[in-house]
C-alpha positions as CSV (number, residue, x, y, z in Angstrom):
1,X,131.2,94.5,53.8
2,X,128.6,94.6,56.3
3,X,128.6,95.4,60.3
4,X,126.1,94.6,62.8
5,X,125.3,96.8,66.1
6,X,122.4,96.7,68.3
7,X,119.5,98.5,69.8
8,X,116.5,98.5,71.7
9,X,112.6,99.4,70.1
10,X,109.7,100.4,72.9
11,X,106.4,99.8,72.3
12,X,105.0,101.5,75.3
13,X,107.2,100.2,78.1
14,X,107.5,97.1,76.4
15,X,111.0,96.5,74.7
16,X,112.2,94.7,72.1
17,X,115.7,94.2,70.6
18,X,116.7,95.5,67.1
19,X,119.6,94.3,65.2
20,X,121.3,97.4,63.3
21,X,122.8,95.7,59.8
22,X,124.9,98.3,57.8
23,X,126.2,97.3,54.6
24,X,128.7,99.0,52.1
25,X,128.4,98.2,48.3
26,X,129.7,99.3,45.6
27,X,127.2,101.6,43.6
28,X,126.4,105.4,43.5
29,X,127.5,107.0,46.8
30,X,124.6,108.0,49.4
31,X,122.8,106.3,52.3
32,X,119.9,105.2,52.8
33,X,117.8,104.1,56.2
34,X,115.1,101.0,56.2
35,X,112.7,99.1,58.6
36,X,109.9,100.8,59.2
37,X,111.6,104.0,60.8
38,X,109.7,107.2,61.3
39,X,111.3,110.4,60.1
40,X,113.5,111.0,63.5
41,X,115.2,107.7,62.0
42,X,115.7,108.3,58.6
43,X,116.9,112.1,59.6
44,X,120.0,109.9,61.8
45,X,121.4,109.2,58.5
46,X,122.9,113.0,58.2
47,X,123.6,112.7,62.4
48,X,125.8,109.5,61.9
49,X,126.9,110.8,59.0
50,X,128.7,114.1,60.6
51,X,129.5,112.6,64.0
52,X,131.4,109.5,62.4
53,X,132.9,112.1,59.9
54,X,133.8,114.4,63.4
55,X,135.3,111.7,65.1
56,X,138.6,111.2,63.1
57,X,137.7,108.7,60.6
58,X,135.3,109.1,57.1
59,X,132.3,107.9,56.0
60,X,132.2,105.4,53.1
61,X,132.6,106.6,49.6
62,X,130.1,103.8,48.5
63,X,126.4,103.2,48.9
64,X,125.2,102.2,52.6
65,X,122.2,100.8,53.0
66,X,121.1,100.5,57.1
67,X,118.5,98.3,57.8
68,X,116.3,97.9,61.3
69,X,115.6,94.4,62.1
70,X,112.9,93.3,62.2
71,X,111.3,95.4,59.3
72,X,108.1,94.4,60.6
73,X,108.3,96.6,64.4
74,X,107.7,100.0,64.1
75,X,110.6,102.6,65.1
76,X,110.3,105.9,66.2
77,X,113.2,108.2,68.1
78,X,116.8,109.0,68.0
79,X,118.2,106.7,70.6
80,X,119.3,104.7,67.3
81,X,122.3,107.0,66.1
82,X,125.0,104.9,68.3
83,X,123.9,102.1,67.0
84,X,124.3,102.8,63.6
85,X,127.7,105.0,64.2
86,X,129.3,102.0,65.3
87,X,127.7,98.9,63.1
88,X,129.3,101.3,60.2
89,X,132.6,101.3,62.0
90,X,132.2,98.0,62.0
91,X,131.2,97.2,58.7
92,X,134.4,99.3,57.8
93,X,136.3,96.9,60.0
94,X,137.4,99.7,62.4
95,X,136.5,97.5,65.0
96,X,135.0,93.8,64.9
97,X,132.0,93.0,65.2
98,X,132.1,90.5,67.6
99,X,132.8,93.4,69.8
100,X,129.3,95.1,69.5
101,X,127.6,91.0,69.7
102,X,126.6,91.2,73.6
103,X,125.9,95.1,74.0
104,X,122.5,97.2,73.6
105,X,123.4,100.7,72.1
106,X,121.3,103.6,73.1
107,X,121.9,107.1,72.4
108,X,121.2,110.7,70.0
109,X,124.6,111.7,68.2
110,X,125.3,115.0,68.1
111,X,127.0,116.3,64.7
112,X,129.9,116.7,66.2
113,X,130.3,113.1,67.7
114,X,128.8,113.7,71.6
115,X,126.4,112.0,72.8
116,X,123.0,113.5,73.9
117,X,120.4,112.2,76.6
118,X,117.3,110.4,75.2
119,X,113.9,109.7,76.9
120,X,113.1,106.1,77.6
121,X,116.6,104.4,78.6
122,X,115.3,102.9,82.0
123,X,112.5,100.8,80.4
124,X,115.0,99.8,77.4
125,X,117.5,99.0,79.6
126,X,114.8,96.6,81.1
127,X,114.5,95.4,77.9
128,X,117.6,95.2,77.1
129,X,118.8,93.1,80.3
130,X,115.8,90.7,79.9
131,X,117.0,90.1,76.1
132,X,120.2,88.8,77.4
133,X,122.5,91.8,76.7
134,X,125.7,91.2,78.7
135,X,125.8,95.2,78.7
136,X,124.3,98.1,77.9
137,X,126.2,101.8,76.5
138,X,123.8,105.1,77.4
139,X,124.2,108.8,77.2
140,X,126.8,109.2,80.7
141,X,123.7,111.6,82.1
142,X,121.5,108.6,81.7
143,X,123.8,106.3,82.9
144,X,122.4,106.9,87.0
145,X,118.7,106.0,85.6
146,X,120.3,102.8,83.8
147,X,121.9,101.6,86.5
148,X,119.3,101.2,88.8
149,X,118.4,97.9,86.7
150,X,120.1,95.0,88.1
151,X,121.7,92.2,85.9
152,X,123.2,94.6,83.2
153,X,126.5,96.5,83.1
154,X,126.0,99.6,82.5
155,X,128.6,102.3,80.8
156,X,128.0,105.7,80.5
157,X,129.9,107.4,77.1
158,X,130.1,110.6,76.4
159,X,130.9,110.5,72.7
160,X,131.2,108.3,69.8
161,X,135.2,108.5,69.8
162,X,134.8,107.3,73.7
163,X,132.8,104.5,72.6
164,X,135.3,103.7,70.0
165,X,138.3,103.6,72.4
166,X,136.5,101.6,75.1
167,X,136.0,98.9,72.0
168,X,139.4,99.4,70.6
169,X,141.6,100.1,74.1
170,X,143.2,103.6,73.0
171,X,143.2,106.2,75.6
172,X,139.7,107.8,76.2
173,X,139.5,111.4,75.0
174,X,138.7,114.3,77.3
175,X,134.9,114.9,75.8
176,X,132.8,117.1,77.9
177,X,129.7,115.3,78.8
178,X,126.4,116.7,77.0
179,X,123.7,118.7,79.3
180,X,120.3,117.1,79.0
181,X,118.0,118.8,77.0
182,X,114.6,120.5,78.1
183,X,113.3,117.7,76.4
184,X,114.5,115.1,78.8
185,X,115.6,116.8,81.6
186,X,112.5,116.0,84.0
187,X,110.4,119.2,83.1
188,X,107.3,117.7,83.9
189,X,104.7,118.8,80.9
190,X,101.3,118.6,82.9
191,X,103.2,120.7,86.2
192,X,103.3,119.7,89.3
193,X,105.0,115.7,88.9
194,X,106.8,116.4,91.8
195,X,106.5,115.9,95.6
196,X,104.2,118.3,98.0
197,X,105.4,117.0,101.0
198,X,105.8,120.5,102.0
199,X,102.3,121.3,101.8
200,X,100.5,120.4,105.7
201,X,96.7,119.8,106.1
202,X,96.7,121.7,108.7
203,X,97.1,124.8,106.7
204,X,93.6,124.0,105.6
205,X,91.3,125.6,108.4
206,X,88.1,124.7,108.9
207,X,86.1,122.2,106.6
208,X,86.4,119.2,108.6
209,X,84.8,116.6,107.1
210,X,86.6,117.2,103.7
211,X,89.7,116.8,105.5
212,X,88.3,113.4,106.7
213,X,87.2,112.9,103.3
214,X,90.3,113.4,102.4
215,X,92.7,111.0,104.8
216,X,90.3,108.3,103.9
217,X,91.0,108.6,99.9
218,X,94.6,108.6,101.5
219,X,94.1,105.7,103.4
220,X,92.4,103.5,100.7
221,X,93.3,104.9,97.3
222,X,90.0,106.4,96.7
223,X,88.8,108.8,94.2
224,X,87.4,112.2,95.0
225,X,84.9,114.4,94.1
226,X,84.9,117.9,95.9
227,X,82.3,120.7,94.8
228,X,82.3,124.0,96.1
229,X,82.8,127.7,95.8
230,X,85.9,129.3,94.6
231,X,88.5,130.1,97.2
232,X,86.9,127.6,100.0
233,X,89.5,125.4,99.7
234,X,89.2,122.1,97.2
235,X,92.5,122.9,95.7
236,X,94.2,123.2,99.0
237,X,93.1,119.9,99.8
238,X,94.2,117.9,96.9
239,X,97.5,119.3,97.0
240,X,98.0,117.9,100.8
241,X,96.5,114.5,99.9
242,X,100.2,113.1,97.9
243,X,101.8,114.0,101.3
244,X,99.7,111.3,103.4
245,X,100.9,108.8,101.1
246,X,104.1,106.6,102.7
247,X,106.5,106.4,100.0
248,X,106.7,103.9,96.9
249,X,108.3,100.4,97.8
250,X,111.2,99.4,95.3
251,X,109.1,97.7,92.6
252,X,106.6,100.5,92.8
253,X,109.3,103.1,92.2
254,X,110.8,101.7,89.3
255,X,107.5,101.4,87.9
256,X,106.8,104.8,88.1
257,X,110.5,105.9,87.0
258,X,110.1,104.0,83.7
259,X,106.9,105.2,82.8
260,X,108.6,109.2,83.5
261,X,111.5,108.2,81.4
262,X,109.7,107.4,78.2
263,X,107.4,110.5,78.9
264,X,110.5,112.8,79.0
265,X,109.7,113.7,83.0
266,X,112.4,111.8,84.9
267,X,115.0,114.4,86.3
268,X,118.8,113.7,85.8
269,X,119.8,114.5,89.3
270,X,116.8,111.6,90.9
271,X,116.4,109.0,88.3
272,X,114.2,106.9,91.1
273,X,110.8,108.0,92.1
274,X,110.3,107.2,95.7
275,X,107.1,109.7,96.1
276,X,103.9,109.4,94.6
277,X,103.9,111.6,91.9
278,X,101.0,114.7,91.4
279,X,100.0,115.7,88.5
280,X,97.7,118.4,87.4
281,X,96.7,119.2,83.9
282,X,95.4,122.5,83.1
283,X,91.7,121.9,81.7
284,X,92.7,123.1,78.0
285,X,94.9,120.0,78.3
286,X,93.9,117.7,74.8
287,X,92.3,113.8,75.0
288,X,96.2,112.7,73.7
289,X,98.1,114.8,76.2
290,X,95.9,113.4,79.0
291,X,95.2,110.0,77.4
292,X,98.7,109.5,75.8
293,X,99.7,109.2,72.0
294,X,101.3,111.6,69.6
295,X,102.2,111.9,65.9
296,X,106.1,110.5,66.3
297,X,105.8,107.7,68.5
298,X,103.4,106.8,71.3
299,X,104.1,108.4,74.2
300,X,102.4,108.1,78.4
301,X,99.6,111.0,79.3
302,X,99.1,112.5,82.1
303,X,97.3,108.9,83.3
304,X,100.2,107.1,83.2
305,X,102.4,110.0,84.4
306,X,100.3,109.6,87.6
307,X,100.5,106.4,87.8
308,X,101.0,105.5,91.7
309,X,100.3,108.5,92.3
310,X,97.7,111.5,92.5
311,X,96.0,113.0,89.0
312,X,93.8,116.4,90.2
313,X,91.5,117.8,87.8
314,X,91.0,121.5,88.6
315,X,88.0,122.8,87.2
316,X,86.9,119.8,86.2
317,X,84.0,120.5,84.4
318,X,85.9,122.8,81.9
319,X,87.6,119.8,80.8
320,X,86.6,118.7,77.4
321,X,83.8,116.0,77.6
322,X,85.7,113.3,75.9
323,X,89.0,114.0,78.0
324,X,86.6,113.7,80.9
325,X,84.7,110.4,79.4
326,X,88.4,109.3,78.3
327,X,89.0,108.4,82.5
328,X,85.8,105.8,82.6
329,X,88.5,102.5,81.5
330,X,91.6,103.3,83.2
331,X,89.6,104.0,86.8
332,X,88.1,100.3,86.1
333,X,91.4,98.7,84.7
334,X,94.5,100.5,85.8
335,X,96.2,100.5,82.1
336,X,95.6,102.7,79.6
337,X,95.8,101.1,75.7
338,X,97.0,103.6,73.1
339,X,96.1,102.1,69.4
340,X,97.0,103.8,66.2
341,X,97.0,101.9,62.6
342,X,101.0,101.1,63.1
343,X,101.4,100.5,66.9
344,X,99.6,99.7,69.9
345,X,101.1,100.8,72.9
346,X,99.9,99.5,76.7
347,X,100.7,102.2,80.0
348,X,100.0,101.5,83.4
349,X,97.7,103.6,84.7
350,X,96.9,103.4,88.6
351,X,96.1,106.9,90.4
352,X,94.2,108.3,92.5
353,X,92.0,110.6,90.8
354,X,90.7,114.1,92.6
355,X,88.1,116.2,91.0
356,X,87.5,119.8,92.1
357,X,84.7,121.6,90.9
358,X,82.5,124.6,91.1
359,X,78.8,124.4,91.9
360,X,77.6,126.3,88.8
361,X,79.1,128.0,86.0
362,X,79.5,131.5,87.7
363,X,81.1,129.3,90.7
364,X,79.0,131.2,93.6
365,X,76.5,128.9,93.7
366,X,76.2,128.0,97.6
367,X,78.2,131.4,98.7
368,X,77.4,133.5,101.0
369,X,79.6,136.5,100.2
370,X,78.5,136.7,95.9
371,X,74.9,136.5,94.4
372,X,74.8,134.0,92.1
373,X,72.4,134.2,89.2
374,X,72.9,131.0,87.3
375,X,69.4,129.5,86.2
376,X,68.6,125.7,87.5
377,X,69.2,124.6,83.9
378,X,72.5,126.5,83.6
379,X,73.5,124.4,86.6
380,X,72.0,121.3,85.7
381,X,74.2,121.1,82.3
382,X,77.5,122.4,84.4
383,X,77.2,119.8,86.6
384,X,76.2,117.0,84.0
385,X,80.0,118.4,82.4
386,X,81.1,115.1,84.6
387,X,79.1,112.6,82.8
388,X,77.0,109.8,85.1
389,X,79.3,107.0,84.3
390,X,82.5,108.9,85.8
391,X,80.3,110.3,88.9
392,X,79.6,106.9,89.3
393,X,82.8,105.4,89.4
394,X,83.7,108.1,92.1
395,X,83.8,106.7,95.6
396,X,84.1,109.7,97.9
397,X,82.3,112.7,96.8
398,X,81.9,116.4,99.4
399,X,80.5,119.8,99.0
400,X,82.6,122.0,100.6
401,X,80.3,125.0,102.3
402,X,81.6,128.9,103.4
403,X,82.3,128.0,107.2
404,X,81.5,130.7,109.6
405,X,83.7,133.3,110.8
406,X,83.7,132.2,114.4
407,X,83.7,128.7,113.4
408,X,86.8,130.1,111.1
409,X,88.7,131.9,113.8
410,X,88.3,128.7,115.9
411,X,89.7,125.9,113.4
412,X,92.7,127.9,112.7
413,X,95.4,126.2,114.0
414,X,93.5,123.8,115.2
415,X,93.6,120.9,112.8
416,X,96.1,118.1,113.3
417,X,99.2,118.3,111.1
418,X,100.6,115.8,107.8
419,X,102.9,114.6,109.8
420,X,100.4,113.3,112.4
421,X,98.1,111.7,110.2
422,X,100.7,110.3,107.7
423,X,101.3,107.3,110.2
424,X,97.3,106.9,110.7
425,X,97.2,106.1,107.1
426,X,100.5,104.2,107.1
427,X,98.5,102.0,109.6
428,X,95.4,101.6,107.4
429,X,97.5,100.2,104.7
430,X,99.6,98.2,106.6
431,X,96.2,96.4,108.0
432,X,94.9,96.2,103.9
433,X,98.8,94.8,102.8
434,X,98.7,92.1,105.3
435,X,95.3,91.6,104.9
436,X,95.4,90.7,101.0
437,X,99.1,89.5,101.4
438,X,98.5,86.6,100.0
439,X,96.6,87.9,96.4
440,X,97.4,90.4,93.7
441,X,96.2,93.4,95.8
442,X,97.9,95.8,97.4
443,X,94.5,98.6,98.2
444,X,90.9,98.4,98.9
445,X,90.3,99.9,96.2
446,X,91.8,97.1,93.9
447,X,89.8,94.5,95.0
448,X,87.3,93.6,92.5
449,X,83.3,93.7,93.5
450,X,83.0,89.7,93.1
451,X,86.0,88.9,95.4
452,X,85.1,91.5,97.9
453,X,82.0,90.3,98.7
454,X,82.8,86.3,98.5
455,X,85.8,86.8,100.4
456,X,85.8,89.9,103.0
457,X,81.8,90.2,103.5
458,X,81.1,92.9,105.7
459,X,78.6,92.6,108.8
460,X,74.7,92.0,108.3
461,X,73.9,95.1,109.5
462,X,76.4,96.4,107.2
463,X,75.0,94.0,104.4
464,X,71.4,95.6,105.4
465,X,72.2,99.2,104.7
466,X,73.7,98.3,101.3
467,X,71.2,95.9,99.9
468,X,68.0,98.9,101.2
469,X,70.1,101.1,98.9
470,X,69.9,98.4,96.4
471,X,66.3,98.3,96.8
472,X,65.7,102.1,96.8
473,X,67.6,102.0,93.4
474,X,70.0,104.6,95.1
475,X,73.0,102.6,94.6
476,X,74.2,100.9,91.2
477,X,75.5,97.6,91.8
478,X,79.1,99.3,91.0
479,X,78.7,101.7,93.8
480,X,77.5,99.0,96.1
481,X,80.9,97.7,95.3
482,X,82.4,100.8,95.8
483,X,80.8,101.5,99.2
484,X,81.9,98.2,100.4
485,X,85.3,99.1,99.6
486,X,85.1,102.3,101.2
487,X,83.8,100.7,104.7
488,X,86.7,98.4,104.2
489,X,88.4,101.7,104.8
490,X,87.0,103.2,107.3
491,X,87.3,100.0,109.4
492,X,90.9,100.0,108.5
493,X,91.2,103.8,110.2
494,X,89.1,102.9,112.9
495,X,91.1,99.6,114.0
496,X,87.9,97.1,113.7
497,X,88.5,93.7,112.2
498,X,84.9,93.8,109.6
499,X,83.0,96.6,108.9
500,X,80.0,96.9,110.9
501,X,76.9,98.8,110.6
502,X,78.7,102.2,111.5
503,X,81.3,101.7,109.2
504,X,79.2,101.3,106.1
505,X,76.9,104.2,107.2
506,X,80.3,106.3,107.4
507,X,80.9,104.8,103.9
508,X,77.6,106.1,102.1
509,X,77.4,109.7,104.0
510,X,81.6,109.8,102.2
511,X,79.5,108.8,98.9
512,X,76.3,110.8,99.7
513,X,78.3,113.8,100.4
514,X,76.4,114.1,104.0
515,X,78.1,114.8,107.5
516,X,80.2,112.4,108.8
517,X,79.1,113.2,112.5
518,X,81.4,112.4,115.3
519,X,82.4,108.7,114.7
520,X,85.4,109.0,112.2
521,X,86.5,112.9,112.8
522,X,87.2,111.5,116.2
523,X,89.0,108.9,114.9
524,X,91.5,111.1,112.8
525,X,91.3,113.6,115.4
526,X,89.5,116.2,113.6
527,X,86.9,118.7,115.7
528,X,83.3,117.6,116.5
């Protein structure tokens, strides 16, 4: 006798059906689980086992053998115990098995029969509905995530004996439905996935430039560098930057949503993120919990967690150096490739990073309150932490200096508010979306170096300044790209139709880390 259910395999965010065969022979009784599962699926064997046995029926006094088709695709999670449950009702001709022929399975059993959530179900319902599945049976506290995948039918069960009387037409029993876990209930690991739209610039006083600095990145989708004494403020400001960003569009959203399913981040009570999310690591965090990975399965990092979004680094240089070195690909690509010898795993990873750091290893380098005693060497190897090649891939970079107390006392209050600069930004992407409407990008800061300059040249007086850069070998030709973009930028805030000369001298004091002057602050309506 043999019954056939079936499932869904991720690799990544990439799904894949998987035919669940059980057979019962005759032979010595026991069970046993093939096709490449990890141990999470051979360990279903005792879940299925209890649940089918707690759900009014018996497990086969025979041998069962439940295989994973195809043998060849590496499996990893519990989201397979449903599958199995009801291939070995059906191979015990409970129910047919032309039943289970158009329907994706997903779901942990519980011994005693419930079902529990599982991580991943918006990306395998993705799967599932571009597999041809007619329908799709979750976990019912998954079931608001699954459904926001059109082109499937999605049920939500709460137990195996509901799934067996939706199949067989009995009367559904009165199951209470299962809590999600911590371990998928939208706990974000890193802290901090969330929005801080309640966080206002203007809480920031003083530092004006950096608040520029800072609704430019906004603006464009820059990265950051900020470098300054404890307590003056970098943190502040990276925390307010996710709440200039307008919200996600529909296709954006879901992207992000799948990516925080699989990572166990996604909450129960919003299954669609429609903010950019902000993630912040703590600087003990490893190369696999930033990068992605793990031992039982491969599972998103915080760079894919972020994706769309904002990562922040605080304390950046106590970061380990290959966590640090492990950013140089995805800020080039947007993806992130996760390889071990069984599985290879691809994540989307396009954020906006945000470094903070301090200017020397006792942090009061600069400060005018604290003595800092820090040798020139102590600070050269503290700063060199953030190796050259991720410095260099930085577009916007500040040093944030102790304002004065008058000059304190007077920017309090005075600063202009999230809420009024959110639409300045809005307006700056609106100009790049229709701009590039008609290619792949979205951003400034997508387009790459070649197109940029072949197809949106800026000014010859703008051309000038870059190419005496150039010259001075003060500019790689990445950066020259990268200062191109920026001016993009800045002509975008400042409503001009090509950067000119002012623009791209804007551009290089953002990447110098000089003053901006007058001619932007003016524009965002920041103090001169």
């Amino acid at each position: 006798m043999a019954g056939v259910a079936h499932s869904v395999a991720l690799e990544g965010l990439v799904g894949r059906p998987v035919e669940v065969e059980v057979d019962v022979s005759s032979g010595m009784p026991g069970t046993i689980v093939v096709g490449l599962g990890d141990t999470i699926v051979s360990e279903a064997r005792e879940r299925v086992r209890a649940a089918v046995i707690n759900s009014g029926t018996s497990w086969p006094d025979h041998r069962v053998a439940i295989n994973l088709a195809p043998s060849t695709l590496p499996k990893s999670g519990s989201h397979y115990d449903l599958a199995m449950a009801l291939a070995v009702f059906a191979a015990k001709r409970v129910i047919a098995s032309e039943l289970l022929a158009t329907t994706a399975y997903v779901g942990e059993l519980a011994l005693d029969g419930r079902l529990r959530a599982v991580r991943g179900v918006l990306p395998a319902t993705l799967a599932a509905a571009e597999a041809g599945f007619a329908t799709i049976v979750v976990p019912e506290v998954n079931a608001p995530e699954a459904r926001l995948v059109p082109g499937i039918d999605v049920v939500g069960a709460r137990s195996l004996r509901h799934c067996l009387a939706m199949l067989t037409g009995e009367p559904e029993p009165d199951d209470p439905v299962v809590p999600p876990l911590d371990d998928a209930s939208g706990t974000a690991a890193w802290g901090g996935a969330g929005r801080h739209g309640e966080l206002d610039l203007a809480d920031v006083a003083g530092q004006e430039d950096s608040r520029t600095a800072v609704i430019v990145a906004a603006a464009g989708g820059h990265h950051v560098l900020m470098t300054g004494p404890p307590g003056i403020g970098k943190t502040m400001l990276a925390q307010r930057l996710p709440g200039l960003l307008p919200d996600l569009d529909h296709g954006q959203a879901l992207e992000v949503s799948a990516v925080h399913s699989l990572a166990g981040v996604l909450p129960a009570d919003a299954p669609l993120v429609r903010r950019p999310p902000f993630v912040d690591p703590h600087h003990t965090a490893t190369a696999v919990a930033i990068v992605g990975g793990g031992t039982r399965g491969i599972r998103p990092g915080a760079l894919s967690v972020a994706h769309r979004g904002v990562l922040f680094l605080d304390e950046a240089p106590e970061f380990a150096s290959n966590v640090l070195d492990a950013l140089r690909q995805p800020l080039e690509s947007g993806h992130v490739v996760v390889s071990r010898s069984a599985q290879t795993a691809m994540f989307p990873a396009r954020f906006q990073l945000v470094l903070a750091a301090n200017p020397c290893p006792c942090g009061q380098g600069g400060s005018v309150a604290e003595q800092c005693d820090c040798t020139p060497l102590m600070r050269r190897r503290y700063r060199d932490r953030i190796s050259g090649p991720v410095r260099d891939r930085i577009d916007i970079h500040r040093t944030l200096v102790p304002p004065t107390r008058p000059a304190l006392a007077q920017a309090i209050g005075g600063g202009r508010s999230t809420a009024d600069l959110a639409p300045l930004v809005a307006e700056a992407r609106r100009r790049q979306a229709e701009r590039l409407a008609d290619t792949p990008w979205t951003l400034n800061t997508d387009i790459p170096g070649v197109d940029l300059r072949k197809h949106w040249p800026v000014t010859d007086a703008g051309r000038a300044l870059v190419e005496a850069q150039l010259n001075a070998r003060k500019l790689s030709a990445r950066s020259a790209d990268r200062i191109l973009r920026v001016a993009w930028t800045v002509s975008d805030l400042r409503g001009h139709d090509r950067p000119d000369g002012d623009d791209v001298d804007l551009a290089l004091a953002l990447r110098r880390g000089t003053p901006l002057g007058s001619g932007l602050r003016d524009v965002v309506g920041e103090a001169s």
